[in-house]
Every structure is written in structure tokens, then in C-alpha cells.
PDB file of N, CA, C and O in Angstrom:
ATOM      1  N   UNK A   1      96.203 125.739  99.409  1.00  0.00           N
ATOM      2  CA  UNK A   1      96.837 125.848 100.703  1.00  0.00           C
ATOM      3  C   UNK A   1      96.526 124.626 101.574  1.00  0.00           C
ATOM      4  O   UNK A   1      97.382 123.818 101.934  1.00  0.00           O
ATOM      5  N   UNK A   2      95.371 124.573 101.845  1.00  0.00           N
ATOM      6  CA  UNK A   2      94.764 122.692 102.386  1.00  0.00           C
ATOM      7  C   UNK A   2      95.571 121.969 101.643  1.00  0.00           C
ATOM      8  O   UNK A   2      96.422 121.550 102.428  1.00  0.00           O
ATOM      9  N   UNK A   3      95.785 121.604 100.659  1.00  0.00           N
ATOM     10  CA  UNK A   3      96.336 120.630  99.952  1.00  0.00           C
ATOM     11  C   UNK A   3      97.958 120.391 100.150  1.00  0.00           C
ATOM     12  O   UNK A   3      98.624 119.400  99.851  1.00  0.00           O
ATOM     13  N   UNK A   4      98.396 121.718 100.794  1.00  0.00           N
ATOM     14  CA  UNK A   4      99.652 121.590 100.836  1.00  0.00           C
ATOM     15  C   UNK A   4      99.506 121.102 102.680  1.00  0.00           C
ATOM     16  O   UNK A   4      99.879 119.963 102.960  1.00  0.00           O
ATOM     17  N   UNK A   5      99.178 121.652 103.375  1.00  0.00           N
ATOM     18  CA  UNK A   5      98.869 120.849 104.810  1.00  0.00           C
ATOM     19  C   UNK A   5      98.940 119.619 104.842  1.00  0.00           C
ATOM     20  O   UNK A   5      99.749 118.860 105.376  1.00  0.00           O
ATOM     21  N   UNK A   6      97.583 119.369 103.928  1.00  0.00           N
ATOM     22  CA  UNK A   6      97.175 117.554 104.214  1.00  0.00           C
ATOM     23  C   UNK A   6      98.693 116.735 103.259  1.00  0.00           C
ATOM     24  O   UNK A   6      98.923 115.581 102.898  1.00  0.00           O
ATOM     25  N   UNK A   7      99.325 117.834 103.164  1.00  0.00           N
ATOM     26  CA  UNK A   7     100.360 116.974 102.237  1.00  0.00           C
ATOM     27  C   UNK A   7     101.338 116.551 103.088  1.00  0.00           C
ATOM     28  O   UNK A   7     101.571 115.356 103.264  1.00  0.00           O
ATOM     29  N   UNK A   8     102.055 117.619 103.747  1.00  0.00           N
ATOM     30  CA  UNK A   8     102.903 118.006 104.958  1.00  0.00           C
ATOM     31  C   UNK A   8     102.481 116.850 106.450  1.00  0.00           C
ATOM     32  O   UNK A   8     103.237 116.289 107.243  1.00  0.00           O
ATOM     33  N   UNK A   9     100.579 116.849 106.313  1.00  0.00           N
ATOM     34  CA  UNK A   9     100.725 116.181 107.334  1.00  0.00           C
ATOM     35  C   UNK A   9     100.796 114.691 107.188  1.00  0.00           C
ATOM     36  O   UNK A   9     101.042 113.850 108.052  1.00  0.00           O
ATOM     37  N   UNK A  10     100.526 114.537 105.893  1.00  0.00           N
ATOM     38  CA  UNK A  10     100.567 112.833 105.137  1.00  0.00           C
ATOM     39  C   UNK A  10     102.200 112.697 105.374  1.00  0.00           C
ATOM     40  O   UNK A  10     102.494 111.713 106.054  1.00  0.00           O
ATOM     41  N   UNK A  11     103.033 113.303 105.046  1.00  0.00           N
ATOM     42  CA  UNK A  11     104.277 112.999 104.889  1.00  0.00           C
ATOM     43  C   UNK A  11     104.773 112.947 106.539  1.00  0.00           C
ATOM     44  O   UNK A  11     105.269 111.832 106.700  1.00  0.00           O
ATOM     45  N   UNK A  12     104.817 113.546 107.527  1.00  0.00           N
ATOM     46  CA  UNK A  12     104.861 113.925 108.634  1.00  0.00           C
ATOM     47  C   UNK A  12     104.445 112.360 109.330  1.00  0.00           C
ATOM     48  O   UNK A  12     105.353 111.956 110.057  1.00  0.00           O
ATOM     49  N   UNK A  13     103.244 111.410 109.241  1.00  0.00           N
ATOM     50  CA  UNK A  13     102.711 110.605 109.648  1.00  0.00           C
ATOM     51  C   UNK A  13     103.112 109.422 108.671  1.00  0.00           C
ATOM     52  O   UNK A  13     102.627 108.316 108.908  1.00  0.00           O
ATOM     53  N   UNK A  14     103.641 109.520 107.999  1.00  0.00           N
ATOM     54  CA  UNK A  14     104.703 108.652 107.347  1.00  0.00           C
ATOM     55  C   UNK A  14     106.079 107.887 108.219  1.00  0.00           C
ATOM     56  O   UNK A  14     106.650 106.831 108.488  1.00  0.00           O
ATOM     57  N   UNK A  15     106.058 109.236 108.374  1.00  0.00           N
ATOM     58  CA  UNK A  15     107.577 109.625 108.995  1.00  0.00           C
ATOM     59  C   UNK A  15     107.526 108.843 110.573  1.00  0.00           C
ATOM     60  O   UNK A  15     108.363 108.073 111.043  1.00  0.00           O
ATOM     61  N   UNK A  16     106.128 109.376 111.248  1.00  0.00           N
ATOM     62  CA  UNK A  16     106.015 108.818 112.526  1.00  0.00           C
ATOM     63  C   UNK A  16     105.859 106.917 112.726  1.00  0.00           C
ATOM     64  O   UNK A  16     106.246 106.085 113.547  1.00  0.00           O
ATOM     65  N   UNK A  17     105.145 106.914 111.577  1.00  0.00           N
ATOM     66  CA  UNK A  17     104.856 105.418 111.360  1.00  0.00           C
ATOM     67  C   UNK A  17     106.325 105.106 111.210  1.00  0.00           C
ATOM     68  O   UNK A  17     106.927 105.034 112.282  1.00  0.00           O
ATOM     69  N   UNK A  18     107.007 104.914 110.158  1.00  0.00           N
ATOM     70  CA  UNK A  18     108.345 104.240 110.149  1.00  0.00           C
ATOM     71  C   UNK A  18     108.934 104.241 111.244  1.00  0.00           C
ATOM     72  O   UNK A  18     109.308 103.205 111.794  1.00  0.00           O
ATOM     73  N   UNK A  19     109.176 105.944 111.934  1.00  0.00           N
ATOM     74  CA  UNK A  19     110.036 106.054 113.385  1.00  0.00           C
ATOM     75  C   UNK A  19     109.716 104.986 114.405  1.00  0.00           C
ATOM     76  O   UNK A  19     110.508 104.520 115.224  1.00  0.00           O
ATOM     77  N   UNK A  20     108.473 104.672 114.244  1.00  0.00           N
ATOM     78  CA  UNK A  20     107.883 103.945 115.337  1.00  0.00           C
ATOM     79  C   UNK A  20     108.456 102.431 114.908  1.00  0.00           C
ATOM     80  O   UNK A  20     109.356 101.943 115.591  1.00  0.00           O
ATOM     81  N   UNK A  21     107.899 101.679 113.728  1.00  0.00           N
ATOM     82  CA  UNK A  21     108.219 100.497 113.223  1.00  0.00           C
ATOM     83  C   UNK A  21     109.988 100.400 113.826  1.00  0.00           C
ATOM     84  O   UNK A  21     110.445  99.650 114.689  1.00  0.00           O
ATOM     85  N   UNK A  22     110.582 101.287 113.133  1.00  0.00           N
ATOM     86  CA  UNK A  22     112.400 101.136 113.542  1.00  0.00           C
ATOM     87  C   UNK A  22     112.413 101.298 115.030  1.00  0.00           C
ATOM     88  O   UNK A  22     113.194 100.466 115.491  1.00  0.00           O
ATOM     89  N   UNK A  23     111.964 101.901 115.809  1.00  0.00           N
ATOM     90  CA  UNK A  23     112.073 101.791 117.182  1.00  0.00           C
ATOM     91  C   UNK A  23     111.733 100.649 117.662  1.00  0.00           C
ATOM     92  O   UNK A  23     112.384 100.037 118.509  1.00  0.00           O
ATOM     93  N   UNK A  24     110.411 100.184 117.021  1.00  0.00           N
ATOM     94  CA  UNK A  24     110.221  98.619 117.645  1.00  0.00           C
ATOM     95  C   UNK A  24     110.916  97.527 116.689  1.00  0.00           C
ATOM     96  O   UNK A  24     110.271  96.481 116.609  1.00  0.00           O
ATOM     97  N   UNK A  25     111.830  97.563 116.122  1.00  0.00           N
ATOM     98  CA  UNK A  25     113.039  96.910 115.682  1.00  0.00           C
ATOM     99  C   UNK A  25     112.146  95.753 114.328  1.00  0.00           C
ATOM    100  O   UNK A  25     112.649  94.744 113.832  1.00  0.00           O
ATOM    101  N   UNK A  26     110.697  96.350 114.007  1.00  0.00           N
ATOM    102  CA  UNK A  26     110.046  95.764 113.338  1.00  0.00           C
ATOM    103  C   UNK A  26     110.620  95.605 111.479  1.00  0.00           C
ATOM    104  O   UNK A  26     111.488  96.432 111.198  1.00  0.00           O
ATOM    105  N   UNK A  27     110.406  95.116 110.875  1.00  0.00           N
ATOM    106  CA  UNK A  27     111.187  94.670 109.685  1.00  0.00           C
ATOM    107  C   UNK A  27     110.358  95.661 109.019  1.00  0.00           C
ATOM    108  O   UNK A  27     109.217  95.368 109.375  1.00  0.00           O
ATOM    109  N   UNK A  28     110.288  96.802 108.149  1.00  0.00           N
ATOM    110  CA  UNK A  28     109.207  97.698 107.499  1.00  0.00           C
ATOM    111  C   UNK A  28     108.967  97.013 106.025  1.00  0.00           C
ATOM    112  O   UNK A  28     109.914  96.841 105.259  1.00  0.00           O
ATOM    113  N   UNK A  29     107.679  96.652 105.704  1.00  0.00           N
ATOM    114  CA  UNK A  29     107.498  96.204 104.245  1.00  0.00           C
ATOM    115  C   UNK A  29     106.112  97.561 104.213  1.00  0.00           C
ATOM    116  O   UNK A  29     105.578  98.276 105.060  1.00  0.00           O
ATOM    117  N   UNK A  30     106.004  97.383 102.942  1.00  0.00           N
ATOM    118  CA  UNK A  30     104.302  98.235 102.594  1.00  0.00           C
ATOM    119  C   UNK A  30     103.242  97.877 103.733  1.00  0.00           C
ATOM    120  O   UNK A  30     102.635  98.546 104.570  1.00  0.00           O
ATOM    121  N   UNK A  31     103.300  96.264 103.326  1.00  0.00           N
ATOM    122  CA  UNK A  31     102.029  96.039 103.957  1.00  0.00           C
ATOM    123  C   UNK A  31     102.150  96.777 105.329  1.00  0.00           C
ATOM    124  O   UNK A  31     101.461  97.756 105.613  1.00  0.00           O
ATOM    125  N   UNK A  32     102.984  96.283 106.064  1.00  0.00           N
ATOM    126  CA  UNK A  32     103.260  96.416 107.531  1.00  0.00           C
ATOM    127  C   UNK A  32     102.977  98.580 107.805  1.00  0.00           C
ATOM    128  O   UNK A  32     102.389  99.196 108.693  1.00  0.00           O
ATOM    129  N   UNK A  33     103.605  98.975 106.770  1.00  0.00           N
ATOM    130  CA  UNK A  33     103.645 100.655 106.921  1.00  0.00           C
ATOM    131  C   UNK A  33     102.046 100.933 106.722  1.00  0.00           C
ATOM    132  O   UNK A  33     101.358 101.711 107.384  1.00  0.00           O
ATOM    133  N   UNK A  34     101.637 100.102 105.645  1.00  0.00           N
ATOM    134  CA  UNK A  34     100.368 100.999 105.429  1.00  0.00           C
ATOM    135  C   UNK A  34      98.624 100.162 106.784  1.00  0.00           C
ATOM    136  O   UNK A  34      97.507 100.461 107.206  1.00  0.00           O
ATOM    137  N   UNK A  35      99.484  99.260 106.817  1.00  0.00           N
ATOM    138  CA  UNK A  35      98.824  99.062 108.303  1.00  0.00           C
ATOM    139  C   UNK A  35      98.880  99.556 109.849  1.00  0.00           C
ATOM    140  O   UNK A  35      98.042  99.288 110.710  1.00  0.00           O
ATOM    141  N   UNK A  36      99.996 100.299 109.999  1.00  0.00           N
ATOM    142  CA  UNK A  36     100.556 100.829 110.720  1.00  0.00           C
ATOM    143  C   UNK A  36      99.402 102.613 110.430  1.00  0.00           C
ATOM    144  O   UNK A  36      98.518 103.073 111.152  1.00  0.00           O
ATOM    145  N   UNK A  37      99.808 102.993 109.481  1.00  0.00           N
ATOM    146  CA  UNK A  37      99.040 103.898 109.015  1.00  0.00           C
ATOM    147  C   UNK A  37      97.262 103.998 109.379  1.00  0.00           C
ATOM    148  O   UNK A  37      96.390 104.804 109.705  1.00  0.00           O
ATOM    149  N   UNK A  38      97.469 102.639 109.073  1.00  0.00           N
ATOM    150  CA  UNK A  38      95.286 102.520 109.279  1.00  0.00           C
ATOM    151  C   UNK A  38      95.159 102.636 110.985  1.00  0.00           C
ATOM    152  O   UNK A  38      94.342 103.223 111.696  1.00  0.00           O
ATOM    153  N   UNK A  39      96.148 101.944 111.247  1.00  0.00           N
ATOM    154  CA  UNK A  39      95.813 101.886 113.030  1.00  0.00           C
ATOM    155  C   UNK A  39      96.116 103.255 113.461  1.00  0.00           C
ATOM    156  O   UNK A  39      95.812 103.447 114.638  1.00  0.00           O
ATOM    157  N   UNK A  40      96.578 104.168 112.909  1.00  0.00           N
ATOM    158  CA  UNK A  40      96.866 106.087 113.752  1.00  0.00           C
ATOM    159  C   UNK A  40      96.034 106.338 113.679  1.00  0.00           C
ATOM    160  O   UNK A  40      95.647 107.222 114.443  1.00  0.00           O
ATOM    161  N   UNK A  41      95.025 105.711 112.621  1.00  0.00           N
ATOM    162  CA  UNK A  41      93.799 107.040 112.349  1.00  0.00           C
ATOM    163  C   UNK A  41      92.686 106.370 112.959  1.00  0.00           C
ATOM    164  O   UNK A  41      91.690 107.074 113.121  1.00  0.00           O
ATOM    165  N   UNK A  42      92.614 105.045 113.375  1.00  0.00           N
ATOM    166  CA  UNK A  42      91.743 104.321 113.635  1.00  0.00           C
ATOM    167  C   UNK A  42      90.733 104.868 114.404  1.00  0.00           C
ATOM    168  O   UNK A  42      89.564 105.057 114.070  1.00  0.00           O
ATOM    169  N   UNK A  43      91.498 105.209 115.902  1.00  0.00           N
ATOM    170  CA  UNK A  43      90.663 106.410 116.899  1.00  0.00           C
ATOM    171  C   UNK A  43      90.863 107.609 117.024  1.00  0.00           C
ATOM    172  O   UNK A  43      90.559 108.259 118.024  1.00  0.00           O
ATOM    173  N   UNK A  44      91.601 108.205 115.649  1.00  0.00           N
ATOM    174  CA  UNK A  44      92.018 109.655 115.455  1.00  0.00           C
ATOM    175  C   UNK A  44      90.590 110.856 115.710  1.00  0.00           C
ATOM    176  O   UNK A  44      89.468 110.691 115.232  1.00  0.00           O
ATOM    177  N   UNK A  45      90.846 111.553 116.224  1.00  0.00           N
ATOM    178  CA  UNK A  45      89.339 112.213 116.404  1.00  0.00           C
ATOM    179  C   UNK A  45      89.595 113.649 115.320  1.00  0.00           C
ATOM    180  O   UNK A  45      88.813 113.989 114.432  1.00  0.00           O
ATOM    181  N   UNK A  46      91.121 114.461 115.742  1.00  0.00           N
ATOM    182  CA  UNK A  46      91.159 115.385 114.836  1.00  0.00           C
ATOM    183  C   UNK A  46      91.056 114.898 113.141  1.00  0.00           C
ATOM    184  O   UNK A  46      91.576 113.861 112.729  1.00  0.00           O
ATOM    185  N   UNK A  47      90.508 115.583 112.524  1.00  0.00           N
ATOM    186  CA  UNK A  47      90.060 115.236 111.320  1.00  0.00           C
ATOM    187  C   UNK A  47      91.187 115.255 110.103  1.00  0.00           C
ATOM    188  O   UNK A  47      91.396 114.250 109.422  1.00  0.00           O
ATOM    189  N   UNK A  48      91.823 116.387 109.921  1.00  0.00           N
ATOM    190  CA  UNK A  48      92.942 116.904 109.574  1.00  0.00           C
ATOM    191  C   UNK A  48      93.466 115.845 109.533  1.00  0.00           C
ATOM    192  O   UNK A  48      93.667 115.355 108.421  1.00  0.00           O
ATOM    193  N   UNK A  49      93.915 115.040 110.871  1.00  0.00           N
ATOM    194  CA  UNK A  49      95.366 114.012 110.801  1.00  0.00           C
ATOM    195  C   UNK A  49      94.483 112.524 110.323  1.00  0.00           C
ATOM    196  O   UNK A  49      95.161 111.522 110.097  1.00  0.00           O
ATOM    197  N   UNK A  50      93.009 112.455 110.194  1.00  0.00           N
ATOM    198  CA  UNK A  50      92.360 111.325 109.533  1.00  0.00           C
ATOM    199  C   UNK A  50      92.325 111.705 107.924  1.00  0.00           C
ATOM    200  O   UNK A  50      92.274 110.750 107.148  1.00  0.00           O
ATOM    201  N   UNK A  51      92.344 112.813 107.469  1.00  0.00           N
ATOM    202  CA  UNK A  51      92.643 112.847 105.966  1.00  0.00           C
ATOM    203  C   UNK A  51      93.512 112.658 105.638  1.00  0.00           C
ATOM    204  O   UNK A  51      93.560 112.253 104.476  1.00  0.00           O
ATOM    205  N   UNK A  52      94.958 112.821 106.482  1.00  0.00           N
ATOM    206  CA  UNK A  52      96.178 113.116 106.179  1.00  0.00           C
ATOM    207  C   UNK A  52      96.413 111.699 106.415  1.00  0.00           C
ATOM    208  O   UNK A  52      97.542 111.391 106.034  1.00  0.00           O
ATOM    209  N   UNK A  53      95.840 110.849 106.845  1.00  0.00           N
ATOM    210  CA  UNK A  53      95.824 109.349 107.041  1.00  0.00           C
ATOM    211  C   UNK A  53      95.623 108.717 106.026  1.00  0.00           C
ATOM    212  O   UNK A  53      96.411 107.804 105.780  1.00  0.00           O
ATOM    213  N   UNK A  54      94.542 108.975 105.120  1.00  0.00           N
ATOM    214  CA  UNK A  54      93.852 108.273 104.551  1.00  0.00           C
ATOM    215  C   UNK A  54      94.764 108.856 103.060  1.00  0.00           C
ATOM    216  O   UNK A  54      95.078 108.055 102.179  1.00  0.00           O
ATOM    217  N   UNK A  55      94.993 109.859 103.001  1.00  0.00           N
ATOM    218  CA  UNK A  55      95.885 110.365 101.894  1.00  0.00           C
ATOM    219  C   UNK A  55      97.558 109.463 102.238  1.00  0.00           C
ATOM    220  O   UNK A  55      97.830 108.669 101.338  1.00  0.00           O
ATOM    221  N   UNK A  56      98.488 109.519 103.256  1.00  0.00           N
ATOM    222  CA  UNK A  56      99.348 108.755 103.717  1.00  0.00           C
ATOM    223  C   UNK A  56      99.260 107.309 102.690  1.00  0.00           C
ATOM    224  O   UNK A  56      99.723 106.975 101.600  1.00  0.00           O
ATOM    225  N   UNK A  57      98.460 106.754 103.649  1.00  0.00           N
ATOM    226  CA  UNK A  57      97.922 105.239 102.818  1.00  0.00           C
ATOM    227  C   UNK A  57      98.374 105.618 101.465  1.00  0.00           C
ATOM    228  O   UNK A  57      99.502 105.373 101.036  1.00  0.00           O
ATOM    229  N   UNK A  58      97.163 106.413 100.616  1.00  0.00           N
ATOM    230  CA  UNK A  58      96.797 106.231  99.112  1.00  0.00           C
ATOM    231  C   UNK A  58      98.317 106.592  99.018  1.00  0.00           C
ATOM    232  O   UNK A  58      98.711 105.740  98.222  1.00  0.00           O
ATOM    233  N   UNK A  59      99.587 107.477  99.416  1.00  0.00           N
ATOM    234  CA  UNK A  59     100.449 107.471  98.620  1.00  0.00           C
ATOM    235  C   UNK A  59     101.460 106.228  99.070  1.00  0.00           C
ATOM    236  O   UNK A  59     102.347 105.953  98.262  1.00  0.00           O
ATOM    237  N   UNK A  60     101.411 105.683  99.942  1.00  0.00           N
ATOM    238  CA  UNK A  60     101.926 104.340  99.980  1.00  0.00           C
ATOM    239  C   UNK A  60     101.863 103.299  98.913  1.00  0.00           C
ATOM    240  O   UNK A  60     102.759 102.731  98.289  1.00  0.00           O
ATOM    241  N   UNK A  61     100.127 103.171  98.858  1.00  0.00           N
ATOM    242  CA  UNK A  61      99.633 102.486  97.773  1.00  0.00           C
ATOM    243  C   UNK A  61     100.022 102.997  96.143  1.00  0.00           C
ATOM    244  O   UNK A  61      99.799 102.300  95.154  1.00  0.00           O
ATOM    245  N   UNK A  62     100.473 103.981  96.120  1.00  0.00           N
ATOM    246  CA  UNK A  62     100.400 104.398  94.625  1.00  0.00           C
ATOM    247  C   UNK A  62     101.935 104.015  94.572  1.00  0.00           C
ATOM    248  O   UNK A  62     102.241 103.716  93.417  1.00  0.00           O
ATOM    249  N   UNK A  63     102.997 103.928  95.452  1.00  0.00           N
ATOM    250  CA  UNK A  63     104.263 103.771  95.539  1.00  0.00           C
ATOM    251  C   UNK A  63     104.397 102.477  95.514  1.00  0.00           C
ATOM    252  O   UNK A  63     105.351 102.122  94.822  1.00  0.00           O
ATOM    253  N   UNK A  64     103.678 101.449  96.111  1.00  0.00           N
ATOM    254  CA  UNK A  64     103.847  99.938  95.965  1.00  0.00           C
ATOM    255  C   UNK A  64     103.559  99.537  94.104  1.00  0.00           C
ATOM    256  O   UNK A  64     104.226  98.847  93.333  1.00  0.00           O
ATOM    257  N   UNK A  65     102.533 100.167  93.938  1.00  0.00           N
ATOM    258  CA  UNK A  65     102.107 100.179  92.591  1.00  0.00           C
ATOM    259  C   UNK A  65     103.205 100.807  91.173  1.00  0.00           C
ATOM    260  O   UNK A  65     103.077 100.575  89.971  1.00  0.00           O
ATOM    261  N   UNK A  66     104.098 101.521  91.778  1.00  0.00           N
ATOM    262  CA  UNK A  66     105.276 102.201  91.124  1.00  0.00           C
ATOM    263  C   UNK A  66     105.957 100.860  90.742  1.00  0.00           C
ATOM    264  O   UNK A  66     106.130 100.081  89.804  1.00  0.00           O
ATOM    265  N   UNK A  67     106.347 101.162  92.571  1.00  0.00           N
ATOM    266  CA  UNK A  67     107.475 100.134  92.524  1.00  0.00           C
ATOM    267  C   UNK A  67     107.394  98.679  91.886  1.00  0.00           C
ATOM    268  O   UNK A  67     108.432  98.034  91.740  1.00  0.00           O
ATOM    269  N   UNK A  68     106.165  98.165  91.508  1.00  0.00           N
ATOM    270  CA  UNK A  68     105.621  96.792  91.331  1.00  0.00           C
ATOM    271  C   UNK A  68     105.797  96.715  89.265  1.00  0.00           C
ATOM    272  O   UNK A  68     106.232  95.808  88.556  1.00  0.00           O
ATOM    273  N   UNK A  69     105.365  97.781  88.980  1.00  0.00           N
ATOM    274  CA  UNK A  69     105.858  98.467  87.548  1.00  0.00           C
ATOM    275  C   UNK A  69     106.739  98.451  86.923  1.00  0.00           C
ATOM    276  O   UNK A  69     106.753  98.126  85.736  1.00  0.00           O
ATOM    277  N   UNK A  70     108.001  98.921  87.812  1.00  0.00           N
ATOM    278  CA  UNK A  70     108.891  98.960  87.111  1.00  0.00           C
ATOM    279  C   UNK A  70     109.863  97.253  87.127  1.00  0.00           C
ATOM    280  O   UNK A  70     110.878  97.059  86.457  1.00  0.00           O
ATOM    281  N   UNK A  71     109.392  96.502  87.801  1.00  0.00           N
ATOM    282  CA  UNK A  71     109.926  95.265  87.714  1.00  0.00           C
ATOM    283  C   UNK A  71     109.584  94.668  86.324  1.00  0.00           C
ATOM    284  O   UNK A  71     108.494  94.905  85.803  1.00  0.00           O
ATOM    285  N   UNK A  72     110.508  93.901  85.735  1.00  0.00           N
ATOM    286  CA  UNK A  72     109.538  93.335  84.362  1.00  0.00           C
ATOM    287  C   UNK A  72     108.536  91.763  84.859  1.00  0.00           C
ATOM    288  O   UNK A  72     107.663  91.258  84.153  1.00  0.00           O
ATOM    289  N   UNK A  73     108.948  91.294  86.126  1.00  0.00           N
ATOM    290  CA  UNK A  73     107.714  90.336  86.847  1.00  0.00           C
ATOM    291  C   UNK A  73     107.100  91.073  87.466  1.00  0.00           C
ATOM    292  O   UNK A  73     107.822  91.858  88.081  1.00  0.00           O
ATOM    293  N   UNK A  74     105.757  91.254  87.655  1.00  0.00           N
ATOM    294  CA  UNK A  74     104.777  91.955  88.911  1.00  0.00           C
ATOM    295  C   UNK A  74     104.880  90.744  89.743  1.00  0.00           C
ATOM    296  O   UNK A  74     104.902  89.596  89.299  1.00  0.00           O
ATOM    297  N   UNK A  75     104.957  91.170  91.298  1.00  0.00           N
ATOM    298  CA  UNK A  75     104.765  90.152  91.793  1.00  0.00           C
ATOM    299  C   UNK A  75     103.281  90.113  92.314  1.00  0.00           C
ATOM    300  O   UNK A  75     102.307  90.864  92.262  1.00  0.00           O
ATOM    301  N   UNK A  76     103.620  88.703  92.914  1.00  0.00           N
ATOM    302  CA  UNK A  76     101.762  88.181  93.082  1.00  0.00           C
ATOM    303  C   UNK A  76     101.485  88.723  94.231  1.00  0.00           C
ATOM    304  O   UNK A  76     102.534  88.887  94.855  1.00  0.00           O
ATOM    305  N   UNK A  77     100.098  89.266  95.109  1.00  0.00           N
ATOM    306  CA  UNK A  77     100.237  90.147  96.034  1.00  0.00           C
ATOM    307  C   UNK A  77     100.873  89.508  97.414  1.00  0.00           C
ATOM    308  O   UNK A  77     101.345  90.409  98.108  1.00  0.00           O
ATOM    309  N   UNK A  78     100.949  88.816  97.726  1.00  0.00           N
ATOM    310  CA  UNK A  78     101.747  87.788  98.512  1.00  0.00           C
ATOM    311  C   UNK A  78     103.615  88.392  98.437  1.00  0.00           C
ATOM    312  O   UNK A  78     104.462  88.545  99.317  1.00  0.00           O
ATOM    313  N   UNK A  79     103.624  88.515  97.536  1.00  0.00           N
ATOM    314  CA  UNK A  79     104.683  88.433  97.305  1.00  0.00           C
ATOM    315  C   UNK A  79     105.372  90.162  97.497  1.00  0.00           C
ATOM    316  O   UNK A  79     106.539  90.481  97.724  1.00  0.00           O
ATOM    317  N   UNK A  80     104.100  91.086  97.299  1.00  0.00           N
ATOM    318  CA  UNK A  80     104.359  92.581  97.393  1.00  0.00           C
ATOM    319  C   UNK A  80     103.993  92.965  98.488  1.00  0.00           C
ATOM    320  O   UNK A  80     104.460  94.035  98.880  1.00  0.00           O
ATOM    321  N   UNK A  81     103.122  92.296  99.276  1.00  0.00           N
ATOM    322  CA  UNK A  81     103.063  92.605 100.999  1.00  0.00           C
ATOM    323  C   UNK A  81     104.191  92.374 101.466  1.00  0.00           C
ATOM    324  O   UNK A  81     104.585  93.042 102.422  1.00  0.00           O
ATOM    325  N   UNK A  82     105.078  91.253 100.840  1.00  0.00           N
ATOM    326  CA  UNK A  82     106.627  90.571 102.069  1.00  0.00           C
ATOM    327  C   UNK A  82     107.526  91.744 101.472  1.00  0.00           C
ATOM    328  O   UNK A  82     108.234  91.966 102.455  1.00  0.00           O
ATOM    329  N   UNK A  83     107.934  92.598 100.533  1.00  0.00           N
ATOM    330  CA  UNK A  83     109.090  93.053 100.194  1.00  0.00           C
ATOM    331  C   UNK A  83     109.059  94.104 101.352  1.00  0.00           C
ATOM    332  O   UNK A  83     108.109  94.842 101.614  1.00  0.00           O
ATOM    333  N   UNK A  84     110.014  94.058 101.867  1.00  0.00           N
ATOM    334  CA  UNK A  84     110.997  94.874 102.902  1.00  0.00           C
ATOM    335  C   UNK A  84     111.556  95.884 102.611  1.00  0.00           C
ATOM    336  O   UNK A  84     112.504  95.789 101.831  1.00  0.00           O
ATOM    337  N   UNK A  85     111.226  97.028 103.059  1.00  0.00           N
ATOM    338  CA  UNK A  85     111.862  98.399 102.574  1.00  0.00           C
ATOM    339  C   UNK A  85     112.729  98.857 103.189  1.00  0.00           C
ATOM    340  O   UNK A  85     112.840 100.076 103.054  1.00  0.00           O
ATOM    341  N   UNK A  86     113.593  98.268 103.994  1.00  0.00           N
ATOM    342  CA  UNK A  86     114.581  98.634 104.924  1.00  0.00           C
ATOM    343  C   UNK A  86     115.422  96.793 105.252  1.00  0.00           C
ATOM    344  O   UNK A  86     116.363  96.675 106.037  1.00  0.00           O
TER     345      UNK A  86
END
């Protein structure tokens, strides 16, 4: 049941991060989302939305890592911070 929360609230704070990036007319790549991500939780005090942070991230990261896979070049990390998801 926790697991489905911290899931809901990982996805939820996903959601807020991007909303926010597109509101500030910012270009969204990984890097930029999953930094965006570190800064919510930075002075987050409820705990809940700092796991759901730190889980957020890791599925960002496991998605850059997808996405980096299925290319037959990996790119160099330089090169996987700039790709633009929007």
C-alpha cells in the first residue's frame, strides 16, 4: 500500500516539475527535470514527498538509461544531459 503512495506521489511530482518547467517556457531535457526534482525536495520537510522525490529522480534516471539503450550509439553523458524531451 506505501509503495503504491510513494508511487502516485513520485508520479504526481513529476508531473509538477514538468508543469512548472513548461510554464517557465524552459526547454525540458533529463538533466534539467531531474534537477528540478532535487530542488522540491531540497527544503521538503514532509517526508513522504522527500521519498517520493528521491524515488521521482531514480525513475527519471532509470528512463534516461532506457532511453540511452535502445539507441545503437550511447551517447556520451554530455550528450544525454542536452536531449530535449519536449
Amino acid at each position: 500500500m506505501k509503495n503504491d503512495f510513494e508511487e502516485k506521489m513520485a508520479d504526481i511530482m513529476i508531473g509538477e516539475a514538468v508543469t512548472a518547467l513548461l510554464d517557465e517556457d524552459v526547454a525540458i531535457s533529463w538533466a534539467v527535470l531531474t534537477e528540478r526534482l532535487r530542488a522540491a525536495i531540497e527544503h521538503e520537510t514532509d517526508e513522504d514527498r522527500v521519498r517520493a522525490g528521491l524515488r521521482a529522480i531514480e525513475e527519471v534516471r532509470r528512463e534516461m538509461q532506457i532511453r540511452a539503450g535502445e539507441k545503437t550509439v550511447v551517447p556520451g553523458a554530455d550528450e544525454l544531459s542536452a536531449q530535449k524531451l519536449h
